[in-house]
C-alpha positions in Angstrom: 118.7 95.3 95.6 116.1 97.5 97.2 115.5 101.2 97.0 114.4 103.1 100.3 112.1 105.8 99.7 113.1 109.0 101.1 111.2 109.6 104.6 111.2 113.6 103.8 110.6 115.8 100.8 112.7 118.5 102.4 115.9 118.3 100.8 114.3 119.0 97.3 111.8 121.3 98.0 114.0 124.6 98.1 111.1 126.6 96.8 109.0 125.8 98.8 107.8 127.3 102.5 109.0 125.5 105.4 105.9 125.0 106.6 104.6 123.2 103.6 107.5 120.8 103.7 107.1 120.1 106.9 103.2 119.0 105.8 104.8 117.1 102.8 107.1 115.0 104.6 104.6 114.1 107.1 102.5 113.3 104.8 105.0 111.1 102.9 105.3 109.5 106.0 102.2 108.7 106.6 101.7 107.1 103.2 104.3 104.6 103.8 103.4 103.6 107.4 99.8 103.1 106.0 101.3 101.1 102.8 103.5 99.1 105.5 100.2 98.4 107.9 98.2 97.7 105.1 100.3 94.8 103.4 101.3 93.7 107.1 97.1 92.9 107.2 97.2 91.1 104.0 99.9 89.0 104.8 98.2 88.0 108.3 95.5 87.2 106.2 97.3 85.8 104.2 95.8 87.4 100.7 96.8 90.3 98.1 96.9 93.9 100.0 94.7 94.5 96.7 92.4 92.4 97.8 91.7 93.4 101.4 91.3 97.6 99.5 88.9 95.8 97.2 86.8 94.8 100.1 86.6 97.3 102.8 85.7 99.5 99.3 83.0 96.9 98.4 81.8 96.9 102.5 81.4 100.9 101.6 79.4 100.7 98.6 75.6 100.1 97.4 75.6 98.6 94.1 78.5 98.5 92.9 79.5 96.3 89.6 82.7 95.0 88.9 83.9 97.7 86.6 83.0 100.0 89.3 85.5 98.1 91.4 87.9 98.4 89.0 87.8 101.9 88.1 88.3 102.7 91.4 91.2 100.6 92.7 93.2 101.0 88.7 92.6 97.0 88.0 91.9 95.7 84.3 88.9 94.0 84.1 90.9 90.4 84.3 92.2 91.6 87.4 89.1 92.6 88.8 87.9 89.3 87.7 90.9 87.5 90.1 90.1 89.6 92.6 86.3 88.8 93.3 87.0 85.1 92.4 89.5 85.7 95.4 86.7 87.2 97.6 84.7 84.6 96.8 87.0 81.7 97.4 87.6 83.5 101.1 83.7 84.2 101.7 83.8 87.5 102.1 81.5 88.6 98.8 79.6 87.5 96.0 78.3 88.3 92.8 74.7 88.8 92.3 72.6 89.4 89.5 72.1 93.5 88.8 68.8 94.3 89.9 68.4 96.9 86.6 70.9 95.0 84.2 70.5 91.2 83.5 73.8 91.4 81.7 75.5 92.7 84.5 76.1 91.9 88.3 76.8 93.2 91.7 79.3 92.6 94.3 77.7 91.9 98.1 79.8 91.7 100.7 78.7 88.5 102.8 78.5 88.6 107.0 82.4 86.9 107.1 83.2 89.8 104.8 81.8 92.5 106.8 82.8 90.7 110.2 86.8 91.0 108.8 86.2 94.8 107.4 85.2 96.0 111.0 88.1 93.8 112.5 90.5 95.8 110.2 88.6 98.9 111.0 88.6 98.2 114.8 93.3 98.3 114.1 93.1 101.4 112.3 90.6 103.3 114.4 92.5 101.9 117.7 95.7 103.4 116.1 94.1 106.9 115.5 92.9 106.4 119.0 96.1 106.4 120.0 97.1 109.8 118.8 94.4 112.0 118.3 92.0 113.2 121.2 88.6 112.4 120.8 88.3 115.9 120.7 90.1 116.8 118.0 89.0 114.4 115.8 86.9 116.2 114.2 89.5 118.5 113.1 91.7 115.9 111.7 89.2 114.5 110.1 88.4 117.6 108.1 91.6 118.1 107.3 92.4 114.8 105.9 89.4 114.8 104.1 90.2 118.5 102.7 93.4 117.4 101.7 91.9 114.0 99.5 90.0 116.7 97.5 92.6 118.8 97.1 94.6 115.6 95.6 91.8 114.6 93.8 91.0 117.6 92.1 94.9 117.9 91.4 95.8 119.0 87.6 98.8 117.3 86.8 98.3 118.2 83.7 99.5 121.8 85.0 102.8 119.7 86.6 104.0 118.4 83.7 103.3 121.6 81.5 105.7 123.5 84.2 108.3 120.9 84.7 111.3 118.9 82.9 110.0 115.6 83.9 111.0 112.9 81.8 108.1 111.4 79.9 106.0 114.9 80.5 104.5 116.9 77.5 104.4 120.5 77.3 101.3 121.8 75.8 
């Protein structure tokens, strides 16, 4: 049996202005048409969704080691392990040696690598194209942009202090 997500947030947000649910549930929304695209692309490539994140964020980076990697996608350092074995098997990276830390290595993303990130940027950007004016893409991209640091610099530590949610401690 499968469990569909709700598509809005209005319904249990009493407290909060219309306005603001409106911007939740859009954003929900979004989430879970870019979770949908995003494993739709893995599975016409046929590989993990993980392992497509893992290398457009490799493509982005200088530098960066495998527990880099790790940290940023939430993997364990066996996963992370699977994961550029994975790349590797495909051709898209490698591992190289760390230029400041023999012990250590790098991933590089190789020319196949690259070649697929920009095919998978070429869908997404061609998708935006599709509903927001040149124009006001600079707009939207500040706010998207303001709104990841605003996430990221969430305190849900202050959430669970305020709420009744199971598993939460109150300090």
């Amino acid at each position: 049996m499968t469990t569909s997500l709700p598509t809005t947030v209005t319904p249990v947000l009493t407290e909060v202005p219309e306005s603001m649910q409106t911007l939740l549930t859009a954003y929900v929304r979004l989430q879970r048409a870019s979770d949908a695209a995003a494993d739709r692309l893995a599975r016409l490539c046929d590989v993990p969704e993980v392992d497509l994140r893992g290398l457009v964020y490799v493509a982005g980076s200088q530098g960066l080691t495998p527990k880099d990697l790790g940290r940023e996608l939430g993997l364990t350092s066996g996963s992370v392990t699977g994961l550029i074995d994975r790349m590797q098997q495909s051709g898209w990276a490698q591992r190289v040696p760390h230029p400041e830390d023999r012990r250590s290595t790098i991933i590089e993303v190789t020319p196949a690598g690259f070649q697929l990130v920009a095919e998978i940027g070429a869908v997404w950007a061609g998708a935006f194209a599709g509903v927001v004016a040149p124009a006001d893409a600079p707009l939207v991209s500040r706010a998207l942009e303001s709104m990841g640091k605003a996430l990221a610099n969430l305190d849900v530590n202050e959430v669970a202090a305020s709420t009744s949610t199971p598993g939460a401690t109150k300090e």
